[in-house]
C-alpha positions in Angstrom: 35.2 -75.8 50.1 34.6 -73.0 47.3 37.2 -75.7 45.0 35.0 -78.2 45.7 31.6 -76.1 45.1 33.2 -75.3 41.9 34.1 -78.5 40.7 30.9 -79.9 41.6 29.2 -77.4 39.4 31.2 -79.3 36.7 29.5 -82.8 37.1 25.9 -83.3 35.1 24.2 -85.0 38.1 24.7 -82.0 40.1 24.2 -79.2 36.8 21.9 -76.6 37.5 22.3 -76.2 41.2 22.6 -73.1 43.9 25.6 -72.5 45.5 24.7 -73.0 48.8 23.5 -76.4 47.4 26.5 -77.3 46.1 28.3 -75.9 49.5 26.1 -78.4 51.3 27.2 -81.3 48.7 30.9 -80.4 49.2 30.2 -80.6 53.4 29.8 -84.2 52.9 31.7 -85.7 49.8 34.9 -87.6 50.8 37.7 -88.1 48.6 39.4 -91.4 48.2 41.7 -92.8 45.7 42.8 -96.3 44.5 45.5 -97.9 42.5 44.8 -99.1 39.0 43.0 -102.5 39.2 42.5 -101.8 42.6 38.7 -102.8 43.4 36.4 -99.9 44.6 33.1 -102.7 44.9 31.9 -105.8 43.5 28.7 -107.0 42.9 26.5 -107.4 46.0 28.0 -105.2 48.4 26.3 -103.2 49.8 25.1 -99.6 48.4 26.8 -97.1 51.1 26.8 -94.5 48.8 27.5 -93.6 45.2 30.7 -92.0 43.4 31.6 -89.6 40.8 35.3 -89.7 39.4 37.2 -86.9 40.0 40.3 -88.3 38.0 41.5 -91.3 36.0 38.7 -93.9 34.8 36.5 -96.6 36.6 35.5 -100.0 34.9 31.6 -100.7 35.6 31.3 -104.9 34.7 29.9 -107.7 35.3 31.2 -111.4 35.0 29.3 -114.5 33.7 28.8 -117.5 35.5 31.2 -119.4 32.9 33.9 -116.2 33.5 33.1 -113.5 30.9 33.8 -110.1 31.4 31.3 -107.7 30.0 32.0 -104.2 30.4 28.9 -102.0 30.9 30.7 -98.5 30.9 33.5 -97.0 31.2 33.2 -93.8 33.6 35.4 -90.8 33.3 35.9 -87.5 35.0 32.8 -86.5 35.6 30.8 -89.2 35.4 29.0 -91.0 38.5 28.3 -94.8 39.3 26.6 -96.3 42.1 23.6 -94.1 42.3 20.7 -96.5 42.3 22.0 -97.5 45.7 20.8 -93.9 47.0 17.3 -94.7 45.9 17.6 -98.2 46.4 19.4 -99.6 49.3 20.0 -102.8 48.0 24.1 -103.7 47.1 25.6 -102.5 43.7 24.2 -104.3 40.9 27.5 -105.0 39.1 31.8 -104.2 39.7 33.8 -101.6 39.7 37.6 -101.4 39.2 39.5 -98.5 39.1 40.6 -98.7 35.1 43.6 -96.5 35.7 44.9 -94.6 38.8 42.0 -92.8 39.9 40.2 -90.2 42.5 36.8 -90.2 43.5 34.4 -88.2 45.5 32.3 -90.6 47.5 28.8 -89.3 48.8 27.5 -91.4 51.7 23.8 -92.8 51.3 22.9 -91.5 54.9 24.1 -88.2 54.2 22.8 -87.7 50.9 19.2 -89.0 51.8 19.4 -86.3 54.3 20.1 -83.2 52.3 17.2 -84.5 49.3 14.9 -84.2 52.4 16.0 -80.9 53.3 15.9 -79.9 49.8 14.2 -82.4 47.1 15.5 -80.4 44.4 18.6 -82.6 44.7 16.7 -85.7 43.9 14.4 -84.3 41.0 17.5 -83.3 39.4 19.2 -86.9 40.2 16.6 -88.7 38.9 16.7 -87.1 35.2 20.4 -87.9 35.1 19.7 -91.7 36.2 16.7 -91.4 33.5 19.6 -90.8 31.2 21.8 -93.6 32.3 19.3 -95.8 31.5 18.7 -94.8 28.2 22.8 -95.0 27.7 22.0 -98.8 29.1 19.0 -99.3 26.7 21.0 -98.7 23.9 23.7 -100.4 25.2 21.5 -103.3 25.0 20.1 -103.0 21.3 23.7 -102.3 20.3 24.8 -106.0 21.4 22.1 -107.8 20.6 20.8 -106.1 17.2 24.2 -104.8 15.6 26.9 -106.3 14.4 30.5 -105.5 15.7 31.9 -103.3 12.8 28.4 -101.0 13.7 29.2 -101.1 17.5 32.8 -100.2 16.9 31.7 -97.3 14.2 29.3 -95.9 16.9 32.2 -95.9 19.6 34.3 -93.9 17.2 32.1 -91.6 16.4 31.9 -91.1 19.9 35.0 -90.4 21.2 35.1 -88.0 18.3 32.0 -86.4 19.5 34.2 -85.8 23.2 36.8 -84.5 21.6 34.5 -82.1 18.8 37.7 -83.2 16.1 37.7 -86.3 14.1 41.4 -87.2 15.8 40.9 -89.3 18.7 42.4 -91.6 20.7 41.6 -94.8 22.4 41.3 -94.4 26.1 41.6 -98.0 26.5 43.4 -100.7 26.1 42.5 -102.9 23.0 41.2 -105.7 25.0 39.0 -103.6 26.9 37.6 -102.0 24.3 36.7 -105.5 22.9 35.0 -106.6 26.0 33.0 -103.3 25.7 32.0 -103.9 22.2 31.2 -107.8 23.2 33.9 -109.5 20.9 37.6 -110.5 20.9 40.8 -108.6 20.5 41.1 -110.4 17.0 37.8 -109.7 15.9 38.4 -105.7 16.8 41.9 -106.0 15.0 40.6 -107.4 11.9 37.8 -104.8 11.4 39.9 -101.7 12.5 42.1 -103.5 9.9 39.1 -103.1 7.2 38.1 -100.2 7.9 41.7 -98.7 7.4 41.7 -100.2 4.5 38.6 -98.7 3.2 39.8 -95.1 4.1 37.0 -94.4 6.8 39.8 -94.5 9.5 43.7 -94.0 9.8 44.7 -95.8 13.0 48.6 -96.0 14.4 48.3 -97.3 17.9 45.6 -95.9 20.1 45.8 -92.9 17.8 42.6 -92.6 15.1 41.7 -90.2 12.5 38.1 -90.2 11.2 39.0 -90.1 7.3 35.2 -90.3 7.0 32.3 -89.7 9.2 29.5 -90.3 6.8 31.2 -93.4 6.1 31.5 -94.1 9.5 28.0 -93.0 10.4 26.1 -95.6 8.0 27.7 -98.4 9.8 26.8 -97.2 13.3 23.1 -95.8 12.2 22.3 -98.1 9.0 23.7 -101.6 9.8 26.3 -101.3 6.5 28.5 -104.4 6.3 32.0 -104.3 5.6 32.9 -106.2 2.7 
């Protein structure tokens, strides 16, 4: 349990906490695992509980009625999904598919409403990170529908490069993903990882990039600068 305590202190939605807090978290997380593209829930189910990934990577997506993917986010160690069924009680509002092979922690809904009684620091603390998520989402939003993709792909660079604190980085994803993430096509990301190589803001070799140029970089996430 002191493992668990500990890595539990780790994970933003639960920062800030007492230990016996996180003692009582660890009392009623289960771990569960699944196979890469294995589904861990789609759209509608029910909202039992929420999840933070312990290893590996979930896909959070949703699928048009004519069949398009759309990837909302891409969750990694640390990083929860499912929460607003805690608060909500209604089914998850979109998919989720293990990305790679992947462990979770899953905390039951009954459960967890049952400790935030006992102690509503929990949900105060919950709350501001879900106020966060939803400005990730707003921005999400204005990134598709107001930028271009050469701005949205800048902007994903630059953050990877802000994980990592270097300006070598490396795509976590596959190159199709990625497109769906940034709302194009696997042609239209080639071409422009294509120009922007050229241009010396990036040198790319496979899922390995190096940020020539963050500046450059920056005024086509930020400014809306076109590639010629």
């Amino acid at each position: 349990m002191a493992d668990m305590a500990k890595q539990l202190a780790g994970i933003p939605l639960f920062s800030g906490l007492l230990q016996a807090q996180y003692e009582a978290l660890s009392r009623i997380s289960l771990k569960r695992s699944f196979l890469k593209g294995e589904r861990i829930f789609s759209e509608g189910d029910e909202g039992t509980g929420f999840y933070v990934v312990a290893g590996g990577r979930v896909k959070i997506f949703k699928v048009s009625m004519e069949g398009k993917e759309q990837i909302l986010h891409l969750c990694r160690p640390g990083e929860t999904f499912g929460e607003v069924s805690v608060f909500t009680g209604q089914g998850f509002p979109a998919d989720a598919v293990a990305a790679l092979p992947t462990t979770v922690l899953f905390f039951p809904r009954a459960a967890f409403i049952s400790l935030i009684r006992q102690d509503p620091a929990l949900a105060l603390n919950m709350m501001a990170q879900l106020s966060k998520r939803l400005r990730e989402f707003a921005g999400l939003i204005e990134d598709l529908s107001l930028k271009e993709v050469p701005g949205r792909l800048a902007k994903y660079l630059l953050y990877l490069g802000g994980l990592d604190r270097n300006d070598a980085v490396a795509l976590d994803v596959s190159k199709g993903q990625l497109a769906a993430l940034l709302g194009t096509i696997p042609e239209t990301l080639s071409r422009i990882l294509t120009k922007l190589n050229h241009q010396g803001l990036i040198r790319s070799q496979g899922a390995q990039i190096m940020i020539l140029d963050r500046r450059g970089l920056e005024e086509i996430a930020q400014e809306g600068k076109r590639l010629p």
